[in-house]
C-alpha positions in Angstrom: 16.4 5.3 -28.9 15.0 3.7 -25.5 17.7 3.8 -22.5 17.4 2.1 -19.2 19.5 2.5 -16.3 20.3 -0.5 -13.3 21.1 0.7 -9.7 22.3 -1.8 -7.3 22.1 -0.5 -3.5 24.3 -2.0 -0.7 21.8 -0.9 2.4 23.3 -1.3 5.9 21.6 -3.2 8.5 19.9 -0.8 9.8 18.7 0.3 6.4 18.2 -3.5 5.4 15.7 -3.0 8.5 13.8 0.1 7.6 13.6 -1.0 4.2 11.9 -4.3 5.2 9.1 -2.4 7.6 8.1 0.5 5.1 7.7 -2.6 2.6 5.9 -4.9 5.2 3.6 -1.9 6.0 2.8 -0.6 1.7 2.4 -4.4 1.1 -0.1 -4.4 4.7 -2.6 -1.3 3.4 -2.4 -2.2 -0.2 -3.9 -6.0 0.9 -6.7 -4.2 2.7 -7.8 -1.4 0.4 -7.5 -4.4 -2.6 -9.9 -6.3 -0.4 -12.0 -3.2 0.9 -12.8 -2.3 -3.3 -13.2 -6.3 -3.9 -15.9 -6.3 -1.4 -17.6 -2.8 -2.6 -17.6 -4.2 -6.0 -19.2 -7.6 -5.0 -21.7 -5.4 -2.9 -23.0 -3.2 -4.5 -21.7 -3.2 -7.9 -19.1 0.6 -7.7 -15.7 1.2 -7.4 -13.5 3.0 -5.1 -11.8 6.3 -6.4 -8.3 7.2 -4.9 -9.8 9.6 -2.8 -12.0 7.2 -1.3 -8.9 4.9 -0.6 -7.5 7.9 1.0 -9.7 8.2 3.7 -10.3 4.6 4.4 -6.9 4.5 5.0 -7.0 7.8 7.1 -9.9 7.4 9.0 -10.9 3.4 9.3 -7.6 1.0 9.2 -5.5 4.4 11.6 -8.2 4.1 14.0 -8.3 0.3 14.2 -4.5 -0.7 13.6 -2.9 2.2 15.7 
């Protein structure tokens, strides 16, 4: 037997907020590692493990977006 369970959240506007940045910014880093494999792949042919993702995030978008 399969269950599944629906939660409804009623945020306050300052959560509303906070919810809308963190989303903004996950939405942000996953556009640019998407495009960062898309262009390794069209390059050379290879794909990007996580750990690779990692540090592009870490090292290259920190350095130029903070």
């Amino acid at each position: 037997m399969i269950k599944g369970f629906k939660y409804r959240i009623y945020p306050t506007v300052e959560q509303e907020t906070q919810l809308a940045k963190t989303f903004g910014c996950v939405r942000f880093i996953y556009n640019q590692i998407l495009a960062k494999k898309i262009e390794l792949y069209e390059t050379v042919k290879k794909s990007l493990s996580k750990t690779d993702c990692n540090n592009y995030c870490n090292r290259e978008l920190k350095k130029e977006y903070i």
